[in-house]
C-alpha positions as CSV (number, residue, x, y, z in Angstrom):
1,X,-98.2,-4.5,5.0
2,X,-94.7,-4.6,3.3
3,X,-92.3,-7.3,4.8
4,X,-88.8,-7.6,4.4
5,X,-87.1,-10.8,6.0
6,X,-83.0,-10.6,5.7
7,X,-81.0,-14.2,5.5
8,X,-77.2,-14.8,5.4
9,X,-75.7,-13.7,8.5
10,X,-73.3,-16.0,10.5
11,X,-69.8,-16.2,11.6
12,X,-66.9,-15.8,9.7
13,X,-63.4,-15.8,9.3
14,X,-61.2,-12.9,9.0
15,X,-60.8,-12.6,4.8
16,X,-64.1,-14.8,4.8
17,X,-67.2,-13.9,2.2
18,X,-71.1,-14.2,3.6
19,X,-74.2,-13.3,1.0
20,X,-77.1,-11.8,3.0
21,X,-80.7,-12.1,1.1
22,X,-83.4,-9.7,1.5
23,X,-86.8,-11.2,0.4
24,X,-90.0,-8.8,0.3
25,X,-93.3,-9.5,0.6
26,X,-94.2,-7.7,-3.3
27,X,-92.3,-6.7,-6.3
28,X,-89.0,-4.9,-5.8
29,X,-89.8,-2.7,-8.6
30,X,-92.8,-1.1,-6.2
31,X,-90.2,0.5,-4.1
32,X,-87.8,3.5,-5.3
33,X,-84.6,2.4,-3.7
34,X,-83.3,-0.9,-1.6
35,X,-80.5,-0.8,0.4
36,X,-78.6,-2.4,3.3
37,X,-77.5,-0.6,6.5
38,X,-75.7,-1.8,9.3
39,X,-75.3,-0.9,13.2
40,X,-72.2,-2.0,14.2
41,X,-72.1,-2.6,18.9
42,X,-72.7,0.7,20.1
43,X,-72.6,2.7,17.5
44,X,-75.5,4.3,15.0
45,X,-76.9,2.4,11.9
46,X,-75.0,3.6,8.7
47,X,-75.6,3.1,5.2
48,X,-73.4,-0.3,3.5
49,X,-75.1,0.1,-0.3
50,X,-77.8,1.4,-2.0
51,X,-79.8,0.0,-5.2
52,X,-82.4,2.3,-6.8
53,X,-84.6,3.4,-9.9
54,X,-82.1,1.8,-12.7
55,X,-80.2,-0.7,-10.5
56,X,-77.9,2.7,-10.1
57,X,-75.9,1.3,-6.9
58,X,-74.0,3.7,-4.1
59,X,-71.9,2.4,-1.4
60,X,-70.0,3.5,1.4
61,X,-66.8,4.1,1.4
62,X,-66.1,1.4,3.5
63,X,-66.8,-1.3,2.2
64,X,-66.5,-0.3,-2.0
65,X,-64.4,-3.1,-3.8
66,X,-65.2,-5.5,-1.2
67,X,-69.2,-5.7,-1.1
68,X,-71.8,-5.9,-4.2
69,X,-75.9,-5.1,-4.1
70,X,-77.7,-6.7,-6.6
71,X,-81.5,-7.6,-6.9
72,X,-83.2,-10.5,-8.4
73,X,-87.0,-9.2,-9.3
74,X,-88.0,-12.8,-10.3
75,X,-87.3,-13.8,-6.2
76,X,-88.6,-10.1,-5.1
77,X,-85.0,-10.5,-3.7
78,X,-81.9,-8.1,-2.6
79,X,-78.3,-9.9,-2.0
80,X,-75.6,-8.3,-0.5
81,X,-72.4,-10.2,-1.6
82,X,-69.4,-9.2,1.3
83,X,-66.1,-10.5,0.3
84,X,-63.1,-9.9,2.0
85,X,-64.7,-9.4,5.4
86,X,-63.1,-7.5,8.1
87,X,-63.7,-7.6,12.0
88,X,-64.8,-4.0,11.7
89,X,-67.6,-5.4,9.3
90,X,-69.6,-6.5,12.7
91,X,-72.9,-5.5,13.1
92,X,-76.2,-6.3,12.7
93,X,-77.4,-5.7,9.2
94,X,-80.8,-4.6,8.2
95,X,-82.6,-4.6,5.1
96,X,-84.4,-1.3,4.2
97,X,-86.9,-0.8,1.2
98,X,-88.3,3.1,0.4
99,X,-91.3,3.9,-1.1
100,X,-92.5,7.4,-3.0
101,X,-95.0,8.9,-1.3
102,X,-94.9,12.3,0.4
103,X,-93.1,12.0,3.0
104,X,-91.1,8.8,1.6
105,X,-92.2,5.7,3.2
106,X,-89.6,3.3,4.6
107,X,-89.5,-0.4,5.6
108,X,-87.5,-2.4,7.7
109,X,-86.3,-6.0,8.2
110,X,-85.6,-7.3,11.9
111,X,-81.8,-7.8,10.9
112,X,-79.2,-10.2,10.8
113,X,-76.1,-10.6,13.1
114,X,-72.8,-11.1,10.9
115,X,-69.4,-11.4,12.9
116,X,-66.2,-11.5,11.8
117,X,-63.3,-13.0,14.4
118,X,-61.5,-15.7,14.1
């Protein structure tokens, strides 16, 4: 069973940066795509970025210029690098991984708070 454990979350500052870390239990190159979302306090989990086939990258519009995806396959690791954090950046952010198979197959980590107040 695939496993995906998220690190990195915390408190910060207004203008702060945090890296979240997404370590799975195989090779990142068995999935198609890896990506973080994030569910901010009562709202629905959205998208944040996006890595796939390639290390082609999408992210929301959100949070482009501020945030970078990026993968280390030696670490079977995923980093999300936020800089410039805003208070509207809170939420709990989960770590998804997707595999091909008919319907796709998706994974989940158990998420990791990051808040930004000062």
């Amino acid at each position: 069973q695939v496993q995906l454990v998220e690190s990195g979350g915390g408190l910060v500052q207004p203008g702060g940066s945090l890296r979240l870390s997404c370590a799975a239990s195989e090779s990142i190159f068995s999935f198609n795509a890896m990506g973080w979302y994030r569910q901010p306090p009562g709202k629905q989990r959205e998208l944040v970025a996006v890595i796939g086939t390639g290390s082609l990258t999408n992210y929301a519009d959100s949070v482009k210029g501020r945030f970078t995806i990026s993968r280390d396959a030696a670490k079977n690791t995923v980093y999300l690098q936020m800089n410039s954090l805003k208070p509207e950046d809170t939420a709990v952010y989960y770590c998804k991984a997707v595999k091909a198979a008919r319907p796709p197959v998706n994974y989940w980590g158990q998420g990791t708070q990051v808040t930004v107040s000062s």
